[in-house]
Each structure stands twice: as C-alpha cells, then as structure tokens.
N, CA and C atoms of all chains as a GROMACS GRO file, in nm:
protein
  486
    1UNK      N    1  16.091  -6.248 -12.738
    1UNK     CA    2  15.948  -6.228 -12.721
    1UNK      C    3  15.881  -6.361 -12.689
    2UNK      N    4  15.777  -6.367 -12.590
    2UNK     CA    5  15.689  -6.505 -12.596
    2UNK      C    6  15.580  -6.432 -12.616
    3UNK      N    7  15.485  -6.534 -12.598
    3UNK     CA    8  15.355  -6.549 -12.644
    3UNK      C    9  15.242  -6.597 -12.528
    4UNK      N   10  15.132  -6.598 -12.495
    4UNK     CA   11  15.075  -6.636 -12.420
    4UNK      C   12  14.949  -6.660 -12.501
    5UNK      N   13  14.898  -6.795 -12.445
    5UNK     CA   14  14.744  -6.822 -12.507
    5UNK      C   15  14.676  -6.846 -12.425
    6UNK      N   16  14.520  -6.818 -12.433
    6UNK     CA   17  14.417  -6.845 -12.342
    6UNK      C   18  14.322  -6.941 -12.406
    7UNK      N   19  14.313  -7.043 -12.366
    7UNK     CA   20  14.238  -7.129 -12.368
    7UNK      C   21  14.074  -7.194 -12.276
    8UNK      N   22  13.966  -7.134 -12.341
    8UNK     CA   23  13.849  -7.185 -12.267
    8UNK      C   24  13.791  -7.249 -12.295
    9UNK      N   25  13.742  -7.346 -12.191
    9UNK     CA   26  13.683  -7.501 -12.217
    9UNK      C   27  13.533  -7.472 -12.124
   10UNK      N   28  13.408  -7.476 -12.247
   10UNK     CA   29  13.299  -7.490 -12.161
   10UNK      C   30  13.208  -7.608 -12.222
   11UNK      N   31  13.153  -7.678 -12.128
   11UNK     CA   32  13.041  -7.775 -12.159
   11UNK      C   33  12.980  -7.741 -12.306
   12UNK      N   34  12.955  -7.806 -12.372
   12UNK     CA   35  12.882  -7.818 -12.487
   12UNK      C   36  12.744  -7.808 -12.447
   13UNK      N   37  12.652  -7.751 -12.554
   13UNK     CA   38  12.540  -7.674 -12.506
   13UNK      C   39  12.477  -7.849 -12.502
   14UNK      N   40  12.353  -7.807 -12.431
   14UNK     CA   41  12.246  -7.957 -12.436
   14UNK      C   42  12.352  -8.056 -12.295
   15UNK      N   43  12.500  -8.027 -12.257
   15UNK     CA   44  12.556  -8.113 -12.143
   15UNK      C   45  12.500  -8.064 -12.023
   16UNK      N   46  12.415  -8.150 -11.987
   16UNK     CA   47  12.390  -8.086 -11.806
   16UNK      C   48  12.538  -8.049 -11.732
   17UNK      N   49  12.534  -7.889 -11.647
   17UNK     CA   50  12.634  -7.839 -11.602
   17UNK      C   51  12.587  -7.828 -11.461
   18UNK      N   52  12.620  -7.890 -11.371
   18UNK     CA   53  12.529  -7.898 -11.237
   18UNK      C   54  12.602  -7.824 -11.141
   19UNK      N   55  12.721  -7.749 -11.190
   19UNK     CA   56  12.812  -7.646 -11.138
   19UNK      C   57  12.746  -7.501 -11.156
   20UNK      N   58  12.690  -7.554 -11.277
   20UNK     CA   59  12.606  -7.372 -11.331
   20UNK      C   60  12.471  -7.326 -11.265
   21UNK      N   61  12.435  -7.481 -11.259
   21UNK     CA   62  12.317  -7.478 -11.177
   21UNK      C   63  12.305  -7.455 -11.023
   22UNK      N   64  12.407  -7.521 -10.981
   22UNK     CA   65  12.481  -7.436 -10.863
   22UNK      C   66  12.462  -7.315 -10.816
   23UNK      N   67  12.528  -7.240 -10.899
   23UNK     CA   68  12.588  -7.103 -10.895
   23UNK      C   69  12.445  -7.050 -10.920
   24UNK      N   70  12.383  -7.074 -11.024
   24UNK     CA   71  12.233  -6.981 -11.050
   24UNK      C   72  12.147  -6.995 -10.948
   25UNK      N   73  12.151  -7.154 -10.835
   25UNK     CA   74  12.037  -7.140 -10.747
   25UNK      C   75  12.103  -7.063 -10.634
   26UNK      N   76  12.257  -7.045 -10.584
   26UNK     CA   77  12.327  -7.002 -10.479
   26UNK      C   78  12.297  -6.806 -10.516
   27UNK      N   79  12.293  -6.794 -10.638
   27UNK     CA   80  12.280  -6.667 -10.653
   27UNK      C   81  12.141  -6.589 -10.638
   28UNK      N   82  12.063  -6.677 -10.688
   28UNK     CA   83  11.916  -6.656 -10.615
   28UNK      C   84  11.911  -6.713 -10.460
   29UNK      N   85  11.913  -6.733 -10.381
   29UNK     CA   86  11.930  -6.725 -10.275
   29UNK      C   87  12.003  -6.599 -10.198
   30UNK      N   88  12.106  -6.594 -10.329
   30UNK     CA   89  12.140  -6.432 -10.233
   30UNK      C   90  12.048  -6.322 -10.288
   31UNK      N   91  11.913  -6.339 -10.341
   31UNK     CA   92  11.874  -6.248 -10.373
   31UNK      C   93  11.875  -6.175 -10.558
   32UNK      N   94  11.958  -6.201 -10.610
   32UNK     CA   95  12.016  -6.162 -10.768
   32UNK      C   96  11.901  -6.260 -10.828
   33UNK      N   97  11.828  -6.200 -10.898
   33UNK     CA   98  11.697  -6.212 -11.010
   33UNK      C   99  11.743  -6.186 -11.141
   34UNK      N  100  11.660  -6.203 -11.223
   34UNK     CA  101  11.704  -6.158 -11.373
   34UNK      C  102  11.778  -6.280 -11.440
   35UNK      N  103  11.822  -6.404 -11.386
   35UNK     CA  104  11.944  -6.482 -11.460
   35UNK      C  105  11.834  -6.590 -11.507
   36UNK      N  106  11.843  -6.645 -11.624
   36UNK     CA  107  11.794  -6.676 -11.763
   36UNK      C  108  11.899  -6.860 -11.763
   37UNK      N  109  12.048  -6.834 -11.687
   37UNK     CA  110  12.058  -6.964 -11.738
   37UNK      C  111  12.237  -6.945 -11.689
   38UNK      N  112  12.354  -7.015 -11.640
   38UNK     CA  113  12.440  -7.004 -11.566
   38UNK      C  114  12.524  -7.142 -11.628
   39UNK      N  115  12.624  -7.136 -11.721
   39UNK     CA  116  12.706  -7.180 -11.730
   39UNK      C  117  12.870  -7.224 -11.733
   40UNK      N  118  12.923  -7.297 -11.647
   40UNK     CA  119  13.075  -7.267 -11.583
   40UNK      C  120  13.182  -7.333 -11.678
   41UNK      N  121  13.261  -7.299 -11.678
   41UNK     CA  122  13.365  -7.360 -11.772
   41UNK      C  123  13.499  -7.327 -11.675
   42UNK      N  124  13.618  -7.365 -11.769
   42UNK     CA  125  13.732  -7.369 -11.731
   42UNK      C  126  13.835  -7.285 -11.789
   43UNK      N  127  13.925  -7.237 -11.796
   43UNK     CA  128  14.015  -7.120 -11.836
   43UNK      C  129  14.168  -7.166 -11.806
   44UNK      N  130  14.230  -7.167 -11.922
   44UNK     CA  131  14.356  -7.187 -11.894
   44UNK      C  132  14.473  -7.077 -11.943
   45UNK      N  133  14.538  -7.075 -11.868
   45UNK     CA  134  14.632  -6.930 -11.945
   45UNK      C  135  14.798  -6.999 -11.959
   46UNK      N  136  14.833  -7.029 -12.080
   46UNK     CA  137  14.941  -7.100 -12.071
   46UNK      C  138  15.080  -6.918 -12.137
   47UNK      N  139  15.214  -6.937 -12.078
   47UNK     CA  140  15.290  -6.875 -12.133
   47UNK      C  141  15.402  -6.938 -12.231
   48UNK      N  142  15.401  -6.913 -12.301
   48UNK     CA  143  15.445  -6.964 -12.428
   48UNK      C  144  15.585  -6.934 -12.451
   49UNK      N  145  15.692  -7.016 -12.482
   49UNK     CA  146  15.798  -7.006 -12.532
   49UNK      C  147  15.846  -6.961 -12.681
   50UNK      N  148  15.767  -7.019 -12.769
   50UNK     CA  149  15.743  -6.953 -12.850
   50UNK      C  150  15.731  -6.866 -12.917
   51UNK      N  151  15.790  -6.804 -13.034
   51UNK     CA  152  15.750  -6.709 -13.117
   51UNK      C  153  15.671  -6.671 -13.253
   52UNK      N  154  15.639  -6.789 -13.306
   52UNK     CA  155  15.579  -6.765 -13.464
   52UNK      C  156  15.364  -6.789 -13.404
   53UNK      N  157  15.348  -6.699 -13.376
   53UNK     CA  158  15.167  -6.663 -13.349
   53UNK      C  159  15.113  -6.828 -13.397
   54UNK      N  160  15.104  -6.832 -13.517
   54UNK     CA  161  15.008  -6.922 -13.559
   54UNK      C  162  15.069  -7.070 -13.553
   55UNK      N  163  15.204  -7.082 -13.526
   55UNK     CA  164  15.233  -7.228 -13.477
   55UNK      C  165  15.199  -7.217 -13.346
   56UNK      N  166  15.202  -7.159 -13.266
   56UNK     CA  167  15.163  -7.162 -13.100
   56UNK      C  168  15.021  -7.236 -13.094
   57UNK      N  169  14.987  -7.111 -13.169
   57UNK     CA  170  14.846  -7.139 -13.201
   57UNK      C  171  14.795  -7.296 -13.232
   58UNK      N  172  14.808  -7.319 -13.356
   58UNK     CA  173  14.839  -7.488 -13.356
   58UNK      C  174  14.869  -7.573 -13.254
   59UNK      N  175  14.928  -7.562 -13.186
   59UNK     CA  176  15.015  -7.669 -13.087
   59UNK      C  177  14.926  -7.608 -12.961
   60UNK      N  178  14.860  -7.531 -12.912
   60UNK     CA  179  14.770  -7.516 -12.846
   60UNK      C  180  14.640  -7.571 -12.886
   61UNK      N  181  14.617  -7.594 -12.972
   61UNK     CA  182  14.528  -7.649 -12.979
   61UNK      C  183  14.511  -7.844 -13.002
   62UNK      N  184  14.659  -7.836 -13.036
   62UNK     CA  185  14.729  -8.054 -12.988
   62UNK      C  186  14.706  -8.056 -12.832
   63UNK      N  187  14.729  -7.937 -12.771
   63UNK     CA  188  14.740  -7.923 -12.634
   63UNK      C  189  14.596  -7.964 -12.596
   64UNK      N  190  14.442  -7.879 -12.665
   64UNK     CA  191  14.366  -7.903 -12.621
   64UNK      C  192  14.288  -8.030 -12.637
   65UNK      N  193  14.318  -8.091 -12.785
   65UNK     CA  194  14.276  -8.260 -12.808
   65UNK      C  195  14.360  -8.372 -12.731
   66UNK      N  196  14.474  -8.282 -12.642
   66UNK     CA  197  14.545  -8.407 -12.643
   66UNK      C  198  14.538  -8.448 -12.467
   67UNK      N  199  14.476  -8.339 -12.363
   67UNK     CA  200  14.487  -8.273 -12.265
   67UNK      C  201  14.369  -8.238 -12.215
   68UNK      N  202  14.329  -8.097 -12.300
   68UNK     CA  203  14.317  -7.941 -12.206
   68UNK      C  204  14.164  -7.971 -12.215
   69UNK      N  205  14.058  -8.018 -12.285
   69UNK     CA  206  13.931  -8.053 -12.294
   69UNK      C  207  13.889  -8.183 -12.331
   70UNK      N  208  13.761  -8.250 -12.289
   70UNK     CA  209  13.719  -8.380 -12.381
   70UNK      C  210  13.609  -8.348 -12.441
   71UNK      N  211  13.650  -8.372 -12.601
   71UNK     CA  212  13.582  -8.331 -12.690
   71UNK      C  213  13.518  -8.383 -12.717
   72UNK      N  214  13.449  -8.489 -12.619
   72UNK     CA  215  13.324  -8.542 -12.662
   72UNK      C  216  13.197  -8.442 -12.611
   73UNK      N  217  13.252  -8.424 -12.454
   73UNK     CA  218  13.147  -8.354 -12.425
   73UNK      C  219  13.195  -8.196 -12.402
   74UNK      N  220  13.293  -8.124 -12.455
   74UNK     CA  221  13.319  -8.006 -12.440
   74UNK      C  222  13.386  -7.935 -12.556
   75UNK      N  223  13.362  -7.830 -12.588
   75UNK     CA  224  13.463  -7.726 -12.662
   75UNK      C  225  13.538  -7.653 -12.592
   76UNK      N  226  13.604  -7.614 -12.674
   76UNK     CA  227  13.720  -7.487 -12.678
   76UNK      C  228  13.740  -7.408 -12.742
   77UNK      N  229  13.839  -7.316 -12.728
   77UNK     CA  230  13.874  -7.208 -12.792
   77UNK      C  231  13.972  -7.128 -12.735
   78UNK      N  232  14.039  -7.134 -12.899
   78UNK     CA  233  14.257  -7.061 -12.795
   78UNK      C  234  14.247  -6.924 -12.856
   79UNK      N  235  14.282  -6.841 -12.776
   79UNK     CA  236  14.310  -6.695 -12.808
   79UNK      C  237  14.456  -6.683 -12.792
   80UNK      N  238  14.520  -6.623 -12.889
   80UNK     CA  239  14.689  -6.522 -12.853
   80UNK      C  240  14.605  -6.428 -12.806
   81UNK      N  241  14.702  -6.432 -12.687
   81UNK     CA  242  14.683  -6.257 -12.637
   81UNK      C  243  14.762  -6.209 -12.594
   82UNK      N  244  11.469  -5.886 -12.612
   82UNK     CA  245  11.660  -5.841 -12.623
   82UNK      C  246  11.710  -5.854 -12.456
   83UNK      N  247  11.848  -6.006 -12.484
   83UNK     CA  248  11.867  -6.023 -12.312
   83UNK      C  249  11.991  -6.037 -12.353
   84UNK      N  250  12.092  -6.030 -12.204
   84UNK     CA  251  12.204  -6.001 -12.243
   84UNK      C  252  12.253  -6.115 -12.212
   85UNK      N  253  12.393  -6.119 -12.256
   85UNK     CA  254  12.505  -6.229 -12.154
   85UNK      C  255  12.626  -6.170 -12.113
   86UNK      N  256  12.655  -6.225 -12.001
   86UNK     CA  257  12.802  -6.193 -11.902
   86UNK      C  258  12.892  -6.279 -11.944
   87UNK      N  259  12.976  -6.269 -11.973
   87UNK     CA  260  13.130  -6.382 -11.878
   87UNK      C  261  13.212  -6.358 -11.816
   88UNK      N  262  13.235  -6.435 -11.712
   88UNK     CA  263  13.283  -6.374 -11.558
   88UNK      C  264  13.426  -6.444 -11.606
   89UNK      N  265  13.534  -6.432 -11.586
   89UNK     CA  266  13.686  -6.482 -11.592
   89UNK      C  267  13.733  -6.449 -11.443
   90UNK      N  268  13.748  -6.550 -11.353
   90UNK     CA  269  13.798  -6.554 -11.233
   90UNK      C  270  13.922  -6.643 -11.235
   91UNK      N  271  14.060  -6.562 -11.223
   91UNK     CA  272  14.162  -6.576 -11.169
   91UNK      C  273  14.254  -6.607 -11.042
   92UNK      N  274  14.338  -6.675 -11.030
   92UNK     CA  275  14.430  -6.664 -10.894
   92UNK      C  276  14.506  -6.541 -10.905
   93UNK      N  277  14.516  -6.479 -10.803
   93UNK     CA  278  14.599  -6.386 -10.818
   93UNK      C  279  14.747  -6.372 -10.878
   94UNK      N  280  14.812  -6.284 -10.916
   94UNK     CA  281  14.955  -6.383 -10.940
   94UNK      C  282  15.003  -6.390 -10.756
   95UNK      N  283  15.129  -6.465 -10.771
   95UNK     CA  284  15.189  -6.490 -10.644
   95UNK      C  285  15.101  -6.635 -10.572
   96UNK      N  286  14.970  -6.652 -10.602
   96UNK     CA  287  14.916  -6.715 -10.543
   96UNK      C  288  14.940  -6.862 -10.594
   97UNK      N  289  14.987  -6.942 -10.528
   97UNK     CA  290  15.029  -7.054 -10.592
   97UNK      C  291  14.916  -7.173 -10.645
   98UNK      N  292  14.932  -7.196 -10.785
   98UNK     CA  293  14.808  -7.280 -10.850
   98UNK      C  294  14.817  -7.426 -10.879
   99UNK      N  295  14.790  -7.478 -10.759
   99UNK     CA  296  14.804  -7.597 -10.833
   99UNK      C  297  14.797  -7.692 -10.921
  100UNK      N  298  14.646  -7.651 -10.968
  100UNK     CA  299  14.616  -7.705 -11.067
  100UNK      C  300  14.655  -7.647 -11.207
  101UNK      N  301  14.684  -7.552 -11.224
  101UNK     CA  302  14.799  -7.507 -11.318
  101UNK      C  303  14.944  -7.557 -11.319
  102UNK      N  304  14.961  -7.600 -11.209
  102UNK     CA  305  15.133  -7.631 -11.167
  102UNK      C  306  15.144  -7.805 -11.279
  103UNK      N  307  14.978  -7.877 -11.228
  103UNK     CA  308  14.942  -8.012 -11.288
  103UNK      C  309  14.881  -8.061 -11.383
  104UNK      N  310  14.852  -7.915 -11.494
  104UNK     CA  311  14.875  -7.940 -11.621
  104UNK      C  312  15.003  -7.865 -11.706
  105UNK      N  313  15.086  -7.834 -11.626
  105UNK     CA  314  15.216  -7.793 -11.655
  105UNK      C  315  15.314  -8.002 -11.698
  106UNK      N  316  15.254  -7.967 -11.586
  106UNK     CA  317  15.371  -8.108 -11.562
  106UNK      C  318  15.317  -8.208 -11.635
  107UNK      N  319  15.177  -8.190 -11.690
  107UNK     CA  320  15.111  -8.304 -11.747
  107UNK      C  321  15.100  -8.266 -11.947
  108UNK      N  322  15.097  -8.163 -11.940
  108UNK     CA  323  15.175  -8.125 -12.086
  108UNK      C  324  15.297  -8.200 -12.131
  109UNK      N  325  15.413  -8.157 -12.026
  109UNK     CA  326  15.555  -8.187 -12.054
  109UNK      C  327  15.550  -8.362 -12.051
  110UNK      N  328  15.468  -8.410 -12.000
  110UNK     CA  329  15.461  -8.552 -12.002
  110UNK      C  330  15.414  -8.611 -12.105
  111UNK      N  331  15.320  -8.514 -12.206
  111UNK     CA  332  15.284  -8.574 -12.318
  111UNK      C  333  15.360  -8.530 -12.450
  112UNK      N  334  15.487  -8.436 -12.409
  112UNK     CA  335  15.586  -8.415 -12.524
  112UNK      C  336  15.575  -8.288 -12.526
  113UNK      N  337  15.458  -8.192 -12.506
  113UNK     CA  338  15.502  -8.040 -12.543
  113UNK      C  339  15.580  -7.969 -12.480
  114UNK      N  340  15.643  -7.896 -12.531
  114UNK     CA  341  15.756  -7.821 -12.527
  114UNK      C  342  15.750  -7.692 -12.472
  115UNK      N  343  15.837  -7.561 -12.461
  115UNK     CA  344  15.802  -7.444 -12.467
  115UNK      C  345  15.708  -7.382 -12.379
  116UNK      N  346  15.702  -7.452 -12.279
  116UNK     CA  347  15.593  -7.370 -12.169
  116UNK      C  348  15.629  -7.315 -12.036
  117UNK      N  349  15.629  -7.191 -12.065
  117UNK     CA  350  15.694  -7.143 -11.920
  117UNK      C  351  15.606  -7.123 -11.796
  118UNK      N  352  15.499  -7.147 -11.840
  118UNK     CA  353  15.360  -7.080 -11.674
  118UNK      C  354  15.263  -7.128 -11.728
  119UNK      N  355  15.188  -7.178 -11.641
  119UNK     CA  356  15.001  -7.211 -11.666
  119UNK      C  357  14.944  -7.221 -11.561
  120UNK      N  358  14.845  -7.103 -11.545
  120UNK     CA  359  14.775  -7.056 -11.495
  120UNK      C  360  14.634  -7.134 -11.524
  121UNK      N  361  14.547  -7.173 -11.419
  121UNK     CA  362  14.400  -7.229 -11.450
  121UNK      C  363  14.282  -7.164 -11.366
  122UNK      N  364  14.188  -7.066 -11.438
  122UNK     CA  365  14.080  -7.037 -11.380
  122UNK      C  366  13.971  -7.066 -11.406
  123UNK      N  367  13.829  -7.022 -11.332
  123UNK     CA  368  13.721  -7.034 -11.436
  123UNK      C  369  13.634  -6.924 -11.467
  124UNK      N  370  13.564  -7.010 -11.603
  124UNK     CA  371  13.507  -6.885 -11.644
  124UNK      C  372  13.354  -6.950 -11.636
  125UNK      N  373  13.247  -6.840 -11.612
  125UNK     CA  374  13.116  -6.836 -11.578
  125UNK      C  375  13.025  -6.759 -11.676
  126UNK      N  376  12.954  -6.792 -11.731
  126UNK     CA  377  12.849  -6.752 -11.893
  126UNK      C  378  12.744  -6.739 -11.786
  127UNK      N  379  12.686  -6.600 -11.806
  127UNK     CA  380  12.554  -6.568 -11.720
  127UNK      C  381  12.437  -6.528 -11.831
  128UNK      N  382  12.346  -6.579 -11.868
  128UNK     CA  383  12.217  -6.497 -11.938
  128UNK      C  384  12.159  -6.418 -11.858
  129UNK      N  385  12.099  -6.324 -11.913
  129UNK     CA  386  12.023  -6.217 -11.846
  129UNK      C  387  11.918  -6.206 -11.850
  130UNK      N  388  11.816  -6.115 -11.797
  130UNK     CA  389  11.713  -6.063 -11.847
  130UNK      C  390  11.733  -5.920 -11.855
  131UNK      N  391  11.824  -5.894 -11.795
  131UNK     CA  392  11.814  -5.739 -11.827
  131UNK      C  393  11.875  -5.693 -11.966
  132UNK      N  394  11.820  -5.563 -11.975
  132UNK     CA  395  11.810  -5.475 -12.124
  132UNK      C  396  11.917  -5.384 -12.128
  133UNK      N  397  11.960  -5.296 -11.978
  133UNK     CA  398  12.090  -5.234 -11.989
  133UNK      C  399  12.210  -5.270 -11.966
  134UNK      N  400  12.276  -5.261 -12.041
  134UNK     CA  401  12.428  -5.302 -12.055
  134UNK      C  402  12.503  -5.295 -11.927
  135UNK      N  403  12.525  -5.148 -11.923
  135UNK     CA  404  12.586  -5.069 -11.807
  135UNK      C  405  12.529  -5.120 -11.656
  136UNK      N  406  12.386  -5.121 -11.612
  136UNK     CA  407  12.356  -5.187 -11.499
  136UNK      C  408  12.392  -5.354 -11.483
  137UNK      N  409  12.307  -5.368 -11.557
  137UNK     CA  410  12.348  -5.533 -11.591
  137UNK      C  411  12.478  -5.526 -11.545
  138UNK      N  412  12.626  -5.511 -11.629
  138UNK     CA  413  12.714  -5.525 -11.538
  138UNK      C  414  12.755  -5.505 -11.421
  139UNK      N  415  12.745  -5.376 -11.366
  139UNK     CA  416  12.723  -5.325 -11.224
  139UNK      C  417  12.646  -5.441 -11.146
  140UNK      N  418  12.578  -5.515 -11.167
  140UNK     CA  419  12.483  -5.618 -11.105
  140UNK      C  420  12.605  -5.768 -11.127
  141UNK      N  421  12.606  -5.800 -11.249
  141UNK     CA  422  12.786  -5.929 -11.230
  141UNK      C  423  12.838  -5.890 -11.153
  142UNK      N  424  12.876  -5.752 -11.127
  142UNK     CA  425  13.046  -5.717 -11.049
  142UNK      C  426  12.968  -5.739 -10.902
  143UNK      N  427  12.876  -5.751 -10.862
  143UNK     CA  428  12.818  -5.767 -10.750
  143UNK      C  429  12.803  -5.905 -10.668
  144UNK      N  430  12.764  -5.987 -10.827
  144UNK     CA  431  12.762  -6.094 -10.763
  144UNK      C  432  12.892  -6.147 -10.770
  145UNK      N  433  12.995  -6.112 -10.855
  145UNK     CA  434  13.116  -6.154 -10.849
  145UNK      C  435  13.150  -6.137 -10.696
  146UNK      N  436  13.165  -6.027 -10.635
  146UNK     CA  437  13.230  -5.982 -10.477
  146UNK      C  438  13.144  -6.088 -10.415
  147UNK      N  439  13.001  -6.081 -10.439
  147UNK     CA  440  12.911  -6.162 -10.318
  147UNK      C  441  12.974  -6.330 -10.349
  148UNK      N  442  12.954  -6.380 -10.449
  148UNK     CA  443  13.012  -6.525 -10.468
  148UNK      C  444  13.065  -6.542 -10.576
  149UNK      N  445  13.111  -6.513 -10.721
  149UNK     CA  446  13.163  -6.564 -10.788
  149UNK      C  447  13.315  -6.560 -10.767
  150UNK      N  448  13.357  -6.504 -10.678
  150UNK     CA  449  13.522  -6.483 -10.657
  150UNK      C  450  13.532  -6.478 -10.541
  151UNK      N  451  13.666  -6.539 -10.538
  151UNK     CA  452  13.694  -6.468 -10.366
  151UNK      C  453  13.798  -6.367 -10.362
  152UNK      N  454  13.778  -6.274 -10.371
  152UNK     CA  455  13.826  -6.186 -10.380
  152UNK      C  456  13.977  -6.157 -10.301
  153UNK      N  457  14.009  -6.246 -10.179
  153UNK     CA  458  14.131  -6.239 -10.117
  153UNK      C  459  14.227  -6.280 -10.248
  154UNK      N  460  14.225  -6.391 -10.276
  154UNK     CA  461  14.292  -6.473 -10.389
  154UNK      C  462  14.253  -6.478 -10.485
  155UNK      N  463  14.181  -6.421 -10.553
  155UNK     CA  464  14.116  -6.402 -10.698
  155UNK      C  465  14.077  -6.314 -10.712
  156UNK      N  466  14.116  -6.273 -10.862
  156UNK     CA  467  14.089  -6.159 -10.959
  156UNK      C  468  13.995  -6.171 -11.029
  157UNK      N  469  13.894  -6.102 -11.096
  157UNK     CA  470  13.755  -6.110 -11.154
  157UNK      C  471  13.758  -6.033 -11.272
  158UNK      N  472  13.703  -6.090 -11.414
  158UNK     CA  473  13.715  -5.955 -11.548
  158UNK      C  474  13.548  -6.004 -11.579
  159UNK      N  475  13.458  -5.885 -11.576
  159UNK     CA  476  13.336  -5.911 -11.630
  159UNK      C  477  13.375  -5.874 -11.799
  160UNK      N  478  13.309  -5.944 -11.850
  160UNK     CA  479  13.292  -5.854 -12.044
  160UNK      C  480  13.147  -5.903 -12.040
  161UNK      N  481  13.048  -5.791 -12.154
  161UNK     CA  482  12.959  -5.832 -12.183
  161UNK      C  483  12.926  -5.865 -12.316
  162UNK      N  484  12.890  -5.966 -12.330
  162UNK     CA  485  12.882  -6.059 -12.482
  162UNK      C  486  12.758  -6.044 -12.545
   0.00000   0.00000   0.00000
C-alpha cells in the first residue's frame, strides 16, 4: 500500500498576492462580478512510499519547513488522501 | 452571508510536470526518502458575493473554462468552503 499527501501552500493573509490580483482584475474584464477578493497558492501532490499515515504525515511536513513553503511569509497544510 | 471557492487546477496525468519533476529531485537532495511522484498545481481561493451555493459554483466552473485552467492540459476541482 502507499500513501499520497496533498500539500497546500498559500500566502499568509495581510501578504500582498499580485497573482490574485491578477486573476480578479483578468476576471472582471471578462465580465465575472460578484468577487470580494482572489487568492492563489500552490498545490503539491506527492506519492508516498510509505505506509504508517501519521509518520508520512510528519515527514511531509520536514518536507514543507525544509522545501515545500517559506514560512515566513506562507502556510501550509498536508492532507493524506 | 458570502461565500468562498477553491479552484484546484491540475496537469493532467501523462502531461509531463516539470516543476513537480524539480521538487522531486530537490527533496531527494535534501535526504527524503520514499517518494515515488510529485505532482505541482495551483490552487485559487475566490470570495464571493453571492448567496447561492449551487449558482455560485456553476459561475467558478465558468470562469475556470474561461481562464482559470486550460483545459487542454489541466484538470479543474471546484469545492465550496
């Protein structure tokens, strides 16, 4: 059996995201109203060798201090799925 | 009462990722172990103003086709949060 984790990394609230801002003025331009506020992040889907859930877990997350986000200006968050 | 989206845009499989391929290789360079695939997409946090659930999404999956994906090579999962 393996394991797979998903890992998402988005800007920390209060970080100007000028990617989101992007996307919210490109989307009003096409017309789409209603949006309040547009923030982009990153997504990683790693497959795992692994079998024990909550050590993966762990070591995905060495993955993300050590790697996968900078935690000065961003969070994360690992899902098994 | 306003809603939020998150858009999860994927490479298709088959589609070759590079930037998944270069935190593959950049993991194994910092010692972790156990990784068979990594996949890298992004993900997009939309606020709303709208009140219905059901339209509201119907309206993401829209702008997903119009610009948040490209749909030749990428896969799209709306959820609403």
């Amino acid at each position: 059996m393996s394991l797979k984790a998903r890992v998402t990394v988005m800007l920390k609230d209060g970080v100007l995201d000028p990617q989101g801002a992007a996307i919210r003025h490109a989307l009003g331009s096409l017309g789409f109203g209603g949006i309040d506020g547009v923030r982009q992040g990153k997504v990683i889907e790693l497959d795992l060798t692994a079998t024990d859930p909550a050590a993966a877990e762990a070591e995905v997350k060495r993955m993300c201090e050590a790697l996968l986000a900078n935690t000065v200006i961003e969070r994360y968050r690992v899902e098994m799925i």
